[in-house]
C-alpha positions as a printed Julia matrix, in Angstrom:
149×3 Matrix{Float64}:
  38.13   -36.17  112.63
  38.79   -39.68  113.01
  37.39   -42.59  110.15
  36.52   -45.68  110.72
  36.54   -48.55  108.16
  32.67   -49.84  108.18
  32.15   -53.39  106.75
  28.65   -53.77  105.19
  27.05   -57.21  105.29
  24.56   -57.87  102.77
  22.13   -60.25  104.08
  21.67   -63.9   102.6
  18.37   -65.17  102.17
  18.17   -68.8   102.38
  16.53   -70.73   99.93
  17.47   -74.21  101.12
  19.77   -75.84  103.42
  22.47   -75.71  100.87
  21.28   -72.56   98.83
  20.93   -69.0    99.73
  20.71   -66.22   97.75
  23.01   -63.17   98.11
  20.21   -60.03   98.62
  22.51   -57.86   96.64
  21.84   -60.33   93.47
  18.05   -58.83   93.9
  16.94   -55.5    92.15
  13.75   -53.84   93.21
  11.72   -51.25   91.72
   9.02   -49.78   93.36
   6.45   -48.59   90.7
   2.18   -47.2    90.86
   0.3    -49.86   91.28
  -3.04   -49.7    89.34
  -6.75   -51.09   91.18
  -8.48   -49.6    94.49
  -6.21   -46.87   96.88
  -9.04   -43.89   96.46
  -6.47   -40.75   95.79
  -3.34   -43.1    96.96
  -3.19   -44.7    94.15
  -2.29   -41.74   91.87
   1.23   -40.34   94.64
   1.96   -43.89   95.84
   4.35   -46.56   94.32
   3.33   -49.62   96.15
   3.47   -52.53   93.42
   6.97   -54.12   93.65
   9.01   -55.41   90.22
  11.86   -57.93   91.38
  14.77   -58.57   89.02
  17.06   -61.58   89.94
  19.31   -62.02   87.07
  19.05   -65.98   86.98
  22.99   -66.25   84.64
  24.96   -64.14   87.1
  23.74   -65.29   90.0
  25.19   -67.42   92.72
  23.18   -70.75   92.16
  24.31   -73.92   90.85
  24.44   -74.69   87.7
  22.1    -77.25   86.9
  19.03   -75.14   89.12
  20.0    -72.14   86.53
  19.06   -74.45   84.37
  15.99   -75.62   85.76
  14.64   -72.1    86.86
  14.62   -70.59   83.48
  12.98   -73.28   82.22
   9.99   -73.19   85.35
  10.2    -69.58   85.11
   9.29   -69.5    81.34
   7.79   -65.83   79.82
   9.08   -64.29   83.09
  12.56   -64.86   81.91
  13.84   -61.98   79.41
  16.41   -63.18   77.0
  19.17   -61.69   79.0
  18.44   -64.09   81.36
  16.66   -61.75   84.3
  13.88   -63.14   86.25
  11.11   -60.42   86.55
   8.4    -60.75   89.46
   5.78   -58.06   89.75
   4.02   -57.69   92.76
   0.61   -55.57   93.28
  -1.72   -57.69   94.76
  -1.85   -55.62   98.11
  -1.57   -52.04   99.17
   1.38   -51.44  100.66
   5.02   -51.78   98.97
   6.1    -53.77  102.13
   3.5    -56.16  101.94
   4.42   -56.07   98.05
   8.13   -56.32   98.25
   7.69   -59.72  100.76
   5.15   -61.46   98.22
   7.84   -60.71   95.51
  10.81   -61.93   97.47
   8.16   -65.18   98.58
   7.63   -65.79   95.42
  11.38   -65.52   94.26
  12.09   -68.53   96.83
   9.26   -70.38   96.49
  10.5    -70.88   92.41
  13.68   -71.48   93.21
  12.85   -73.94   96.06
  10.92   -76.03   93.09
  13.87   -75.59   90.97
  16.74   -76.59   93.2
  14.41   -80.31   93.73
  15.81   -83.04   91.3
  12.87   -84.14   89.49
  13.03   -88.24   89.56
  14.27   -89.85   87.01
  11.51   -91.98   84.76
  12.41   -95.76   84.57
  11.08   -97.68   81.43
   8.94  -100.06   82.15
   6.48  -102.55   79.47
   2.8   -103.61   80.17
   3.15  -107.22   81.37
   1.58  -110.13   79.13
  -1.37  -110.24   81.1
  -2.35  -106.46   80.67
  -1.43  -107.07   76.87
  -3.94  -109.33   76.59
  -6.63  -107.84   78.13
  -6.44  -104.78   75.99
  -6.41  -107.06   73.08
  -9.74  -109.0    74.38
 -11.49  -105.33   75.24
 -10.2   -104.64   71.71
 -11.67  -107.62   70.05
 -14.85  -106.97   72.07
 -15.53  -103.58   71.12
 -14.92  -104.66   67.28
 -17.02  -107.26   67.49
 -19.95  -104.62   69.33
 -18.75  -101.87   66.62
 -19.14  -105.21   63.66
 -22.55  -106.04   65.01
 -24.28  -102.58   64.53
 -26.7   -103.08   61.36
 -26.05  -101.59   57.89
 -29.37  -100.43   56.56
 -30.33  -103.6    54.55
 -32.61  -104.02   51.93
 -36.22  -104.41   52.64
């Protein structure tokens, strides 16, 4: 009997041009998905939980970072991103609306958001506030108390 060294690939799924995700970073669990299926929905596990644990994995830094915070009550405090996926009836459909979903967060994390530049109201927008201001006093001033009769 003769053996033969086999190299496994694991498949990359890109994210970006300059990111892509490792698929063995990715942890599914196929679990019974609750809604319609008739007498399928009792033997089947269809709806899909994805765990991408956001610290360990191979993404930069700074979209860590910005993930966990997008990500928000999906994050655990370990630090794994949990998806859960049930909105259709098979677990393929399932597991490629998770794995969607996955890249479409990460896509909006890995975008720098632009940085905000201060800026001040010029003098002419100052002093039309002011007039509108004065204005509405003056409406607010004219309003009658009850007087006396």
């Amino acid at each position: 009997m003769r053996w033969e060294a086999v190299t496994i690939f694991a498949a990359m799924i890109p994210v970006t041009d300059q990111i892509a995700i490792d698929e063995r970073e990715i942890e599914e669990r196929f679990v019974r998905s609750s809604g319609p299926g008739g007498q399928n929905v009792n033997k089947v596990s269809s709806a899909v939980e994805l765990r991408f644990d956001v610290r360990a994995s191979s993404l930069p830094q700074e979209v860590k970072e910005r993930l966990t915070s997008l990500a928000g009550h999906r994050v655990t405090d370990a630090g794994v991103l949990v998806i859960d996926s049930r909105e259709h009836r098979t677990q393929a459909l399932n597991r490629e609306a998770a794995r969607a979903r996955l890249i479409a967060l990460i896509q909006h994390a890995a975008r720098r958001p632009k940085r905000r530049r201060p800026t001040r109201p010029s003098g002419a927008s100052r002093e039309r506030r002011l007039d509108a201001k004065r204005r509405r006093g003056a409406v607010k001033a004219g309003r009658g108390h009850g007087g006396d009769d």
